[in-house]
Backbone bond lengths (Angstrom), bond angles and torsions (degrees), N, CA, C in turn:
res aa  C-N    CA-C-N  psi(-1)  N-CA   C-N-CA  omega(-1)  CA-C   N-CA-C  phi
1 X - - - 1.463 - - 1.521 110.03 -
2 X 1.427 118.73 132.82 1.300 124.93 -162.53 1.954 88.38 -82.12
3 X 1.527 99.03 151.13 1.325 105.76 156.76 1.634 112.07 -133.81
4 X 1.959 96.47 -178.05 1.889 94.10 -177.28 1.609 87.28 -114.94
5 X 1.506 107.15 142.49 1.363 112.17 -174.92 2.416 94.68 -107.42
6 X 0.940 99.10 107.61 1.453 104.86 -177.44 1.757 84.36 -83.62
7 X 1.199 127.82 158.48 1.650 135.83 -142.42 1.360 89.34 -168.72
8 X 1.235 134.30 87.17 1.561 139.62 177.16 1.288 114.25 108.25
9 X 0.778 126.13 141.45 2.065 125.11 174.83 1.152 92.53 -141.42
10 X 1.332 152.03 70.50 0.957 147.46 103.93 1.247 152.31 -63.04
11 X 1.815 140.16 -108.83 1.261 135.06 -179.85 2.074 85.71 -80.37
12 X 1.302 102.28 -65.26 1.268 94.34 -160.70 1.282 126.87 -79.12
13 X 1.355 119.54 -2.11 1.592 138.05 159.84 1.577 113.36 -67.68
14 X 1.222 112.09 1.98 1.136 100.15 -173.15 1.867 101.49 -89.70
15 X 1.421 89.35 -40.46 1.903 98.17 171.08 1.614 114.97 -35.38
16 X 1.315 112.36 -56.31 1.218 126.46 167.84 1.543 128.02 -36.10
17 X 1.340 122.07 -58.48 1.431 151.64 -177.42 1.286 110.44 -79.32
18 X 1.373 117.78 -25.66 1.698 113.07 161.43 1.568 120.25 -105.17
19 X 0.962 113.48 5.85 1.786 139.80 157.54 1.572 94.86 -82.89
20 X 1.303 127.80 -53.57 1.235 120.52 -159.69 1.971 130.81 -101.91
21 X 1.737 84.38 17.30 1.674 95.05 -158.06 1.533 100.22 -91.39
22 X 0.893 111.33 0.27 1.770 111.28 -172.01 1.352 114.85 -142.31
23 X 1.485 102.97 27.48 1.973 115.97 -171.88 1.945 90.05 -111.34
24 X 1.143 102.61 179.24 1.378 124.89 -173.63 1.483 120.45 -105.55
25 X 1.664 107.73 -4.56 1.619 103.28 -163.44 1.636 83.63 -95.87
26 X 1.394 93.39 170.84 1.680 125.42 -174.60 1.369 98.20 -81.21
27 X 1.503 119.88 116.61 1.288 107.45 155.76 1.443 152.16 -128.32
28 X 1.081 136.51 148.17 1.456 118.96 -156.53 1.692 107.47 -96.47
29 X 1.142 158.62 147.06 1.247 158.27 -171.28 1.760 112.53 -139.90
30 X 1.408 107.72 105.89 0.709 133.83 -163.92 1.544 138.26 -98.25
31 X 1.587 141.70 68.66 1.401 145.96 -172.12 0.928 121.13 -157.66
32 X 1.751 91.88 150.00 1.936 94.20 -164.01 1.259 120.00 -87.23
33 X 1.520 119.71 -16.74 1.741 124.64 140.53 1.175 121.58 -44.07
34 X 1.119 113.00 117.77 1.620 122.81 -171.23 1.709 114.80 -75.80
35 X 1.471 86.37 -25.52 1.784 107.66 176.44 1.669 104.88 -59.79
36 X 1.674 100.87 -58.97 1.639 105.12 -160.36 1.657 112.23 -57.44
37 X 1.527 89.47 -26.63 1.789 111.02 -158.77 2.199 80.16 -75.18
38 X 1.266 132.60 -47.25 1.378 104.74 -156.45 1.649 96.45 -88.00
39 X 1.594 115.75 4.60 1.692 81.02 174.73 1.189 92.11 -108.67
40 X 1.191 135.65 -6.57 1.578 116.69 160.90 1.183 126.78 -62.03
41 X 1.552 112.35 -27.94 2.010 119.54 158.85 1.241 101.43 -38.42
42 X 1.956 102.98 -70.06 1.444 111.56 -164.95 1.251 111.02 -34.29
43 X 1.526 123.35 -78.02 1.285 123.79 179.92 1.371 130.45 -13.46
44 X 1.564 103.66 -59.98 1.634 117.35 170.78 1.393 117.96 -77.44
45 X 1.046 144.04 22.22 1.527 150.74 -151.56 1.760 94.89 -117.21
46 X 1.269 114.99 101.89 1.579 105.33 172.10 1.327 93.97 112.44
47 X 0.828 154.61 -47.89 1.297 168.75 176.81 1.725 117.80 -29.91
48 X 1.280 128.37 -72.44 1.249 132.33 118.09 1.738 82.25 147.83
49 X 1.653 96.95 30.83 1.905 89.56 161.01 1.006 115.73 -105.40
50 X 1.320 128.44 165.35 1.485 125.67 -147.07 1.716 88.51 -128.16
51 X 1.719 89.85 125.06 1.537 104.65 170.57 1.268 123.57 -162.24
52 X 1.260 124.12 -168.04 1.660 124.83 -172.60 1.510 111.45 -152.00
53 X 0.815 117.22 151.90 1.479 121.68 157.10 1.010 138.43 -89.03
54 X 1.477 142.72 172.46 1.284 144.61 148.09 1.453 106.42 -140.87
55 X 1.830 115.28 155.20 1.273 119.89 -167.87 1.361 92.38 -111.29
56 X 1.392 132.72 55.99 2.073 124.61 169.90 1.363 109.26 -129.40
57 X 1.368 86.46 166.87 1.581 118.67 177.51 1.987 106.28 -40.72
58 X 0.660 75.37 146.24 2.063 75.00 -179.66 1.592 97.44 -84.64
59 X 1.010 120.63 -23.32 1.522 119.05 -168.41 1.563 101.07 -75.61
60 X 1.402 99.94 -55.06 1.260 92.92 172.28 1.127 161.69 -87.49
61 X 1.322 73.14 -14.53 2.052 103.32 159.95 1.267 112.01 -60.75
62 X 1.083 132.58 -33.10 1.472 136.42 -176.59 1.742 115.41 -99.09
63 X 1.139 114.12 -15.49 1.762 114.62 -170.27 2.154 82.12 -87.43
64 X 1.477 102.77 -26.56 1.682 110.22 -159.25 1.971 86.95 -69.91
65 X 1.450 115.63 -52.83 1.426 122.08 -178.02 1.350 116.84 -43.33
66 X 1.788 104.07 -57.28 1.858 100.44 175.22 1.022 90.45 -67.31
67 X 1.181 160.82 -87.61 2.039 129.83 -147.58 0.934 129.17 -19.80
68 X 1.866 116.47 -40.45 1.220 124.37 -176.39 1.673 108.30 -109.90
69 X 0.868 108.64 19.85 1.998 115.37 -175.20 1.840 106.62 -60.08
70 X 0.956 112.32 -10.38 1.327 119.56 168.52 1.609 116.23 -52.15
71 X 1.635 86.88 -68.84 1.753 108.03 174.46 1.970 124.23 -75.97
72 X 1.468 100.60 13.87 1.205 113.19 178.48 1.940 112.20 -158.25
73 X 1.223 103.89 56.93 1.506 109.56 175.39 1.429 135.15 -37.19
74 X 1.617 87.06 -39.15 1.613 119.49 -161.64 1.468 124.92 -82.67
75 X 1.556 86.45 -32.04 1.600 92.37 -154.45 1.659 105.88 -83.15
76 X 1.479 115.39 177.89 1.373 110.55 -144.35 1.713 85.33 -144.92
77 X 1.147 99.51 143.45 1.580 135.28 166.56 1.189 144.23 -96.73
78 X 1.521 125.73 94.19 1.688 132.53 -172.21 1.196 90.89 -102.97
79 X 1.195 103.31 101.36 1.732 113.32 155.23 1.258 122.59 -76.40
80 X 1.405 131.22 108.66 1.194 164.64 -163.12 1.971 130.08 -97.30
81 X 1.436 70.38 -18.63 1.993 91.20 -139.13 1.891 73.38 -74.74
82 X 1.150 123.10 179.21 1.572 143.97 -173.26 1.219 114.49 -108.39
83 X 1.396 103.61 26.01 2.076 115.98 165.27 1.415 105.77 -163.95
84 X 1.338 85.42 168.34 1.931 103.30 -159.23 2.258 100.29 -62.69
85 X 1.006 91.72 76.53 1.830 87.05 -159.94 1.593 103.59 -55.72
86 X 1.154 114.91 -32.33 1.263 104.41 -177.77 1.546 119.74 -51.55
87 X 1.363 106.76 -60.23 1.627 118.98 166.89 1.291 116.22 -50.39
88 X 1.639 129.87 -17.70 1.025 100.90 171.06 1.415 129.67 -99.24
89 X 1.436 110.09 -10.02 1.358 147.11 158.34 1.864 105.29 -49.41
90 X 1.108 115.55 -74.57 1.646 116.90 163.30 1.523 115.06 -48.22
91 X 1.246 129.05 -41.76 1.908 118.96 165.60 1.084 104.92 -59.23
92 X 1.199 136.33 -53.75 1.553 136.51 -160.68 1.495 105.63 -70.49
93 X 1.011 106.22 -63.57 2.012 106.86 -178.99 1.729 112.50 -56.96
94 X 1.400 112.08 -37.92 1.704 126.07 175.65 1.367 101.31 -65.53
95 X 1.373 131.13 -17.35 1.590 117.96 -139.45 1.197 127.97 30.24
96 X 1.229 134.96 23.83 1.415 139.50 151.13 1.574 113.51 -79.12
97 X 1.906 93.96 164.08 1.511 91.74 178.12 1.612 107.83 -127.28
98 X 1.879 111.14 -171.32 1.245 110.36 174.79 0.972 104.81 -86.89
99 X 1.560 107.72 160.33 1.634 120.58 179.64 1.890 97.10 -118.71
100 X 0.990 107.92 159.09 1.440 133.18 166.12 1.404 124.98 -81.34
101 X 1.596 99.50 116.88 1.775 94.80 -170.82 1.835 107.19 -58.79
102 X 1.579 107.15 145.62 1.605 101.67 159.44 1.614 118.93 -118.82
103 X 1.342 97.02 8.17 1.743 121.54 -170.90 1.915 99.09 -136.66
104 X 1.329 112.48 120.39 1.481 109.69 145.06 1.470 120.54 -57.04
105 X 1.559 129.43 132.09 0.938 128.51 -176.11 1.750 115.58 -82.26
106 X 1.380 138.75 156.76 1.283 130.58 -171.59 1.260 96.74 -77.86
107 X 1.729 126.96 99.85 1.534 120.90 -173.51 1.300 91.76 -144.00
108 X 1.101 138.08 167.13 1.893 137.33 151.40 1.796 109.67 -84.75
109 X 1.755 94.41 148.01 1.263 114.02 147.37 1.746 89.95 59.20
110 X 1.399 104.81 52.32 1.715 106.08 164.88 1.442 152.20 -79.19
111 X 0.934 123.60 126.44 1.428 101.17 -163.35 2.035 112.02 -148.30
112 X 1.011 116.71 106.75 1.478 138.55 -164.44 1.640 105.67 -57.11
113 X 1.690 124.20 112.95 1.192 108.99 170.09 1.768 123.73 -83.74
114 X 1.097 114.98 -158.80 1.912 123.50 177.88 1.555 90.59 -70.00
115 X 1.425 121.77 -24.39 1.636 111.61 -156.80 1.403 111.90 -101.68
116 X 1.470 118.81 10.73 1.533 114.33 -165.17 1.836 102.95 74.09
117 X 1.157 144.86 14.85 1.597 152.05 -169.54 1.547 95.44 -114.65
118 X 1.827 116.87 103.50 1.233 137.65 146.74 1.268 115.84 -72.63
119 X 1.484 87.81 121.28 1.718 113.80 175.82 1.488 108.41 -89.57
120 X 1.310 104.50 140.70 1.281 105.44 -171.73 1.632 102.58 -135.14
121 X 1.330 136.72 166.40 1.262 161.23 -146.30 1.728 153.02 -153.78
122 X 0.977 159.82 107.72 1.118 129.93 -141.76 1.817 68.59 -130.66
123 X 0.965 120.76 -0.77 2.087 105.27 -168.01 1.639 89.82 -127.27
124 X 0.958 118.89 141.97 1.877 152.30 161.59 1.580 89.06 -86.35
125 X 1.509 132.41 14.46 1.802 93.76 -179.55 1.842 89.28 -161.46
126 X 1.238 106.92 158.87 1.321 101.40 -172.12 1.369 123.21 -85.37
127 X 0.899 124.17 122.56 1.729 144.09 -138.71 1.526 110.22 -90.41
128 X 1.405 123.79 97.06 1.300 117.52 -171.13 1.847 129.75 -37.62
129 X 1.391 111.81 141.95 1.241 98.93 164.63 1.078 159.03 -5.80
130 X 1.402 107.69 -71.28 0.967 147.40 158.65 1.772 135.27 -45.71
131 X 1.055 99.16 -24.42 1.504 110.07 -159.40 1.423 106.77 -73.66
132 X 1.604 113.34 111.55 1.216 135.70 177.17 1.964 104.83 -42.54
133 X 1.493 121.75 -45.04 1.612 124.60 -161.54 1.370 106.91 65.50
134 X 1.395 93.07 73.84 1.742 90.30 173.05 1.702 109.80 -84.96
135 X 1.211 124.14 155.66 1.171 144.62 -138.45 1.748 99.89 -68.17
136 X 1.163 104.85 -42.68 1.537 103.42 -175.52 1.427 136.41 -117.29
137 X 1.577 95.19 7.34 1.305 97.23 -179.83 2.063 108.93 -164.63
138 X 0.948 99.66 153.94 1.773 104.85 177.13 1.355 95.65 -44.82
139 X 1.761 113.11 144.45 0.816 108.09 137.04 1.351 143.23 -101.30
140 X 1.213 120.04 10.62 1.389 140.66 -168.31 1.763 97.13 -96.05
141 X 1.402 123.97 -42.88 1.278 112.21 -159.07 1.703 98.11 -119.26
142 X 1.272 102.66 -17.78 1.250 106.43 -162.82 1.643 130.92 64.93
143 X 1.356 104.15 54.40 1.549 94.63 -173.47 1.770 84.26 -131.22
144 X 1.462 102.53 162.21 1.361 101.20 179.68 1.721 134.23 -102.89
145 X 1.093 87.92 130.84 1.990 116.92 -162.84 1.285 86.76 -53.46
146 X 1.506 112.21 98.29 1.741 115.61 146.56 1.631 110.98 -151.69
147 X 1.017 128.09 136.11 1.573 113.90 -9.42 1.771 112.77 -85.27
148 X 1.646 108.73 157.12 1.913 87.16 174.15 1.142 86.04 -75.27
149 X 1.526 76.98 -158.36 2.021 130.33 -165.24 1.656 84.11 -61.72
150 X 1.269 110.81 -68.95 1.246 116.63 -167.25 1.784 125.97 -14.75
151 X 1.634 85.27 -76.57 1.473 125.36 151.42 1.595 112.43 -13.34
152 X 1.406 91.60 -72.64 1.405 102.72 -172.06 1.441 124.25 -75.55
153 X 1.207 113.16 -16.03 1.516 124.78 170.24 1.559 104.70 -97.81
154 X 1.389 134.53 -9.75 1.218 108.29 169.86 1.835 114.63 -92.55
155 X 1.078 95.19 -4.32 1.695 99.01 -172.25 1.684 88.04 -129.14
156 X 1.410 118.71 63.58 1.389 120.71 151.16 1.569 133.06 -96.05
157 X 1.024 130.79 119.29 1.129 123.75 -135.49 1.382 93.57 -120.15
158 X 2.008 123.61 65.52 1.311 125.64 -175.76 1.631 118.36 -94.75
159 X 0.738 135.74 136.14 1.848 141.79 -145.38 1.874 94.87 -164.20
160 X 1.728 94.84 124.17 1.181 123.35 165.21 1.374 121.79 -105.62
161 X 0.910 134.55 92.93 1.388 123.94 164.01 1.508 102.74 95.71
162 X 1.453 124.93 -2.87 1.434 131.47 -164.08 1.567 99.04 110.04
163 X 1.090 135.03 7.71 1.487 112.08 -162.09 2.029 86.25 -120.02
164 X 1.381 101.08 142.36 1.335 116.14 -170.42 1.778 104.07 -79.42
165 X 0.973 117.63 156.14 2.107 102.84 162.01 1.540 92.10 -142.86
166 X 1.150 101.61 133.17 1.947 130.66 179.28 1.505 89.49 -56.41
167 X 1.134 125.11 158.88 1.425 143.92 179.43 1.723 99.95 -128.56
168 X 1.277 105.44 121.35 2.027 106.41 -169.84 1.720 85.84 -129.04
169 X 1.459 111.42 123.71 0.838 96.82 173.52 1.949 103.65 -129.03
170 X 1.535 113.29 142.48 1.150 123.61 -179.90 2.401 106.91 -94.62
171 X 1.205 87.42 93.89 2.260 87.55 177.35 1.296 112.07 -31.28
172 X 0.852 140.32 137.62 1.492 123.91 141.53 1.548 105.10 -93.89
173 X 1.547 123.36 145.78 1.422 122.41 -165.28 1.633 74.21 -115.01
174 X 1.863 92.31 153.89 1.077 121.86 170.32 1.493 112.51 -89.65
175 X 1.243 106.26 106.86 1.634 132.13 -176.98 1.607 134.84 -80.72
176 X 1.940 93.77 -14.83 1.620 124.29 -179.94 1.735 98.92 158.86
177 X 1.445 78.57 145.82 1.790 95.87 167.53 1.736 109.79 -8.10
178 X 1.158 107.45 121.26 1.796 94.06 163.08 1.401 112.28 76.74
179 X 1.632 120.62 -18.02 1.678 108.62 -151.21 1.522 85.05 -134.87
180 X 1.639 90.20 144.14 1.581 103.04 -170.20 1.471 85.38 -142.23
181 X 1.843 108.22 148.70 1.154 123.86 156.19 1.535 114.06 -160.64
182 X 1.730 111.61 -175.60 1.614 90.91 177.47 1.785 102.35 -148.29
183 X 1.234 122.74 145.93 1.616 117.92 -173.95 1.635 116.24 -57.10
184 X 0.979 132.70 152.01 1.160 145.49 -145.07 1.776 94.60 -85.82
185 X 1.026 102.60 -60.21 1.948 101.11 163.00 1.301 92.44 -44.65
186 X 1.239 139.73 -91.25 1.745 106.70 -146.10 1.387 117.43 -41.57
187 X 1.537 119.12 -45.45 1.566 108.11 174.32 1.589 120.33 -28.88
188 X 1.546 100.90 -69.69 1.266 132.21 172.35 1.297 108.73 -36.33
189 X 0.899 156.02 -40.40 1.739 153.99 149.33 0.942 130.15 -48.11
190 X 1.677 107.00 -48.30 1.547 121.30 168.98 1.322 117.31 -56.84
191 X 1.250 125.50 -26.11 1.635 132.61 -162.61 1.934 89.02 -94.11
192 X 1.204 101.01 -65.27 1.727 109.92 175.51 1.420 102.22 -28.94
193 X 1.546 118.97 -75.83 1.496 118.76 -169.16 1.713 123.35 -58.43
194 X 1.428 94.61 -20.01 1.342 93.00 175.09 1.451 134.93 -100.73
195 X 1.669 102.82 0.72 1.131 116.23 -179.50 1.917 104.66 -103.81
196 X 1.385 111.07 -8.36 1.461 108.02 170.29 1.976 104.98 -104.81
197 X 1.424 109.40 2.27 1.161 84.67 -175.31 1.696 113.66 -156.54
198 X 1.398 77.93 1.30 2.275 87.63 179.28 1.751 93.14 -120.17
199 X 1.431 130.36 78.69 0.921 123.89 137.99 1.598 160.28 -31.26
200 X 1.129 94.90 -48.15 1.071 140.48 154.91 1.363 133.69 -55.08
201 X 1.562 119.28 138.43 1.343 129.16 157.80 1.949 109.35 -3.32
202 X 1.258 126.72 113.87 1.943 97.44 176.97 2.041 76.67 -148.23
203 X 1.565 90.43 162.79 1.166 109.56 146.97 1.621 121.92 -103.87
204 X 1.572 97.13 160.59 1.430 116.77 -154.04 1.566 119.51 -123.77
205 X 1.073 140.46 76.68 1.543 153.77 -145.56 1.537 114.27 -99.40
206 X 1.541 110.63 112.50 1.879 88.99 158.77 1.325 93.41 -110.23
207 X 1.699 108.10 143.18 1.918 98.62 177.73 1.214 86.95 -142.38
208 X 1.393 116.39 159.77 1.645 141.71 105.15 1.142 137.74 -34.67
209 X 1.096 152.93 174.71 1.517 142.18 140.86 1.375 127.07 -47.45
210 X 1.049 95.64 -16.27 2.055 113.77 -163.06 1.959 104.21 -125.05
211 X 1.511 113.31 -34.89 1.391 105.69 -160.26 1.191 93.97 -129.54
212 X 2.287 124.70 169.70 1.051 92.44 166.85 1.217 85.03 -174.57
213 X 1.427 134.35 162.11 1.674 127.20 -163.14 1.789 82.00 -133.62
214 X 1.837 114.84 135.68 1.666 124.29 172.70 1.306 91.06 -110.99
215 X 1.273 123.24 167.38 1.258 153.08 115.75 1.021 130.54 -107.28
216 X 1.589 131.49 153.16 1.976 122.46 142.50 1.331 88.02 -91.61
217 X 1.827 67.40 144.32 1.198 110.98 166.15 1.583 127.09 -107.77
218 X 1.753 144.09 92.82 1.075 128.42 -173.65 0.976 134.02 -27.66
219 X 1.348 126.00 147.90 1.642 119.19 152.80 1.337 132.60 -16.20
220 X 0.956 143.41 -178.47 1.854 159.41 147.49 1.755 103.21 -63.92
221 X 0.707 109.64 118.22 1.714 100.61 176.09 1.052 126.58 90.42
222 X 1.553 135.29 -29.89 1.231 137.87 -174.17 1.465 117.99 -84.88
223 X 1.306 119.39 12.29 1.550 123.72 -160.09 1.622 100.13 -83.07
């Protein structure tokens, strides 16, 4: 039986957990604050959705999941946690590391986290709750999305010194208003394909159509 692994219960896990308090899927709840982890019980307590906790690291809770992604194909991932988890999940299993931007990349509305993780944007304004992301156009302003994030991160054309870096990007699908996540196989592919065939220097993307967190990613070997 597939489950949803919510990956942080904190400020922004909470979006998640009230999207998810009156649904039917199995869920796992996930943080290494022992605090965040019991009011996110609380929350779900009475409710009559069926879930569990765990008290770990998100990093490792999840590098521990792809090991076993065999015995869990299905299940699906809201990353929550307060860093680009995917990327850090792919350094750790690659043994590669992050690199430090020395170039802004051609992206909108940028903005540099603690982790070396460029935020990226398609909106100048803060984007309601709510907003379904319908396929072709804002929903906040209503004008039409061309090209997205997507778009724009797959045909990025970032160059150091002369040297090109691949742009890999992992979707996050919109799962409810506001809430994005992506099945545990796509991770699982992404790491596969890139470990038989992106050697190399690459950038590293989780997006939306509209939003989207980069990293570099080192070489093969240089970690």
């Amino acid at each position: 039986m597939s489950r949803v692994h919510i990956i942080g219960c904190g400020q922004f896990g909470r979006r998640a957990l009230e999207f998810y308090r009156h649904r039917s899927e199995d869920l796992m709840l996930v943080d290494a604050d022992a605090d965040n982890l019991a009011a996110a019980a609380a929350v779900m307590t009475g409710t009559g959705a069926r879930f569990a906790t765990e008290c770990r690291d998100a990093v490792l809770y999840l590098i521990e999941l792809l090991s076993d992604h065999k015995n869990c194909p299905d299940d699906w991932i809201i990353p929550t946690a307060p860093l680009h988890l995917a990327f850090a999940v792919l350094a750790q299993v690659t043994g590669r590391r992050r690199l430090a931007w020395t170039e802004k990349p051609d992206l909108p509305n940028l903005f540099l986290g603690e982790r070396d993780e460029m935020y990226s944007s398609l909106a100048d304004f803060l984007c309601p709750a709510d907003c379904p992301q319908p396929r072709k156009y804002c929903y906040h302003t209503g004008k039409e999305r061309n090209p997205s994030l997507f778009n724009l991160l797959a045909n990025l054309n970032y160059r150091i010194d002369g040297v090109f870096f691949p742009s890999i990007i992992l979707p996050s699908t919109q799962l409810g208003p506001g809430l994005g996540g992506f099945p545990l196989r796509r991770l699982q592919r992404i790491v596969e394909f890139i470990g038989r065939k992106r050697p190399g220097v690459l950038l590293f993307s989780t997006a939306c159509r509209c939003h989207g967190v980069t990293n570099i990613l080192s070489a093969m070997g240089s970690g």
